[in-house]
C-alpha positions as CSV (number, residue, x, y, z in Angstrom):
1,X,0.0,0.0,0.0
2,X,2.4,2.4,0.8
3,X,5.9,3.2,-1.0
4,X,9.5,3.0,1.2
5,X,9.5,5.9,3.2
6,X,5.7,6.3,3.3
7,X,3.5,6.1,5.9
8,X,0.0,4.9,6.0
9,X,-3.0,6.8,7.6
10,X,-4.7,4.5,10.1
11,X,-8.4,4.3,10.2
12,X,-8.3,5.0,13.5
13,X,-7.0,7.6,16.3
14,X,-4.3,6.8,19.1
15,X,-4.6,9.1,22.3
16,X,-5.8,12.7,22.4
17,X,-7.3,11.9,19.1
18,X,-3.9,12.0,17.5
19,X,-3.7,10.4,13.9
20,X,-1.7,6.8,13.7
21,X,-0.1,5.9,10.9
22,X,1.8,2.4,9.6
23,X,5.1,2.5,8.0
24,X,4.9,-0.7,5.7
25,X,5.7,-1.7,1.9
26,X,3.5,-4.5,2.6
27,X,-0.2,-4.5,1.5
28,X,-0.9,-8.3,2.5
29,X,0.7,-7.7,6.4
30,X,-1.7,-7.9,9.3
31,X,-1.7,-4.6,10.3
32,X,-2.2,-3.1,6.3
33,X,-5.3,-5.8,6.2
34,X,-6.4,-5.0,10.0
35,X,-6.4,-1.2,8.2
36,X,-8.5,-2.6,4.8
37,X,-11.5,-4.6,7.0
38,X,-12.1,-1.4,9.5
39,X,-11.6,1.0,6.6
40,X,-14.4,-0.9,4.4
41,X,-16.7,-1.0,7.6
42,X,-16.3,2.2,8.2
43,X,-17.7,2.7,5.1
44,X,-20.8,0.2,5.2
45,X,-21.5,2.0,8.5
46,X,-22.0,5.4,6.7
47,X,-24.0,4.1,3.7
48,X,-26.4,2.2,6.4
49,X,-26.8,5.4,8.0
50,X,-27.0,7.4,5.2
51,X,-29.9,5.3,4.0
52,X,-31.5,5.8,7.7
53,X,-31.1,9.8,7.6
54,X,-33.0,10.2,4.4
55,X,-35.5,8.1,6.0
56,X,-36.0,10.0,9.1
57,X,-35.8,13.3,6.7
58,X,-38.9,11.8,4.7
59,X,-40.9,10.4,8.2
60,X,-42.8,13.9,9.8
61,X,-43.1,11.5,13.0
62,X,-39.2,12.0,13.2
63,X,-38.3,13.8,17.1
64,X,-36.0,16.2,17.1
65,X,-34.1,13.7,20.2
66,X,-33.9,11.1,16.8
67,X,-32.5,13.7,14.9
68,X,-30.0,14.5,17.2
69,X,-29.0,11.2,17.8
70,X,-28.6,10.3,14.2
71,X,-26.9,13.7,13.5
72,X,-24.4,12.7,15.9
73,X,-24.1,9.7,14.5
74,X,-23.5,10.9,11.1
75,X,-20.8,13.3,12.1
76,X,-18.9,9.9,13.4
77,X,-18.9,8.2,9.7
78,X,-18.6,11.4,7.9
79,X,-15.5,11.9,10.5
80,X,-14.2,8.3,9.5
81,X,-14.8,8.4,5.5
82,X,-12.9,11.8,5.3
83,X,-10.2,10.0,7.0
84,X,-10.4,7.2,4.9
85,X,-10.6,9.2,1.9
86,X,-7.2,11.1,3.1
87,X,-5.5,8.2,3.7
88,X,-6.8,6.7,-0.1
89,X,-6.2,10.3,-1.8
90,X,-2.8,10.6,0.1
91,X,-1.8,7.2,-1.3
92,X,-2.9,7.7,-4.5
93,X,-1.1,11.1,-4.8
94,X,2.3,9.2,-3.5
95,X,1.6,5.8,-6.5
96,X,2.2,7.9,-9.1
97,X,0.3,8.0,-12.5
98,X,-1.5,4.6,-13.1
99,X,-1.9,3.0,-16.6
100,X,-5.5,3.1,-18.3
101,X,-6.9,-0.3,-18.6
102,X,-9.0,1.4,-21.5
């Protein structure tokens, strides 16, 4: 995943809500896959809930303490896909150019 000398956005925040990051040249390692499987829930988390909030949005029996709830909620996965997206966009920015398959 990443290139020598690169470093890996983690999926995930050490203490103080610091970022973590893995130094590897090894996308099959533990710790690379360990990254993929919480990265890809992460993601199935926020299309579940995206699918709940425009629910809610279309149900005028909605409370505002639901709303609230799922608001919060939401800022978690929106929180963890820009993460993943950084850590996707940085690695992409740091493969160089890829060849078309077209």
């Amino acid at each position: 995943m990443t290139t020598p000398n690169e470093l890996r956005l983690l999926p995930w925040s050490g203490p103080g809500d610091k970022p973590c990051y893995l130094s590897t040249d090894d996308p099959d390692g533990y710790m690379s896959r360990m990254a993929d499987s919480i990265e890809a829930a992460q993601l199935g988390a926020a299309s579940a809930l995206l699918q709940e909030a425009a629910e809610a949005l279309d149900n005028q029996d909605t409370s505002l303490d639901e709303m609230r709830c799922l608001v919060t909620e939401l800022t978690g996965a929106l929180r963890d896909v820009y993460r993943v997206a950084t850590s996707r966009g940085h690695l992409l920015a740091t493969s160089g150019p890829r060849e078309s398959a077209y």
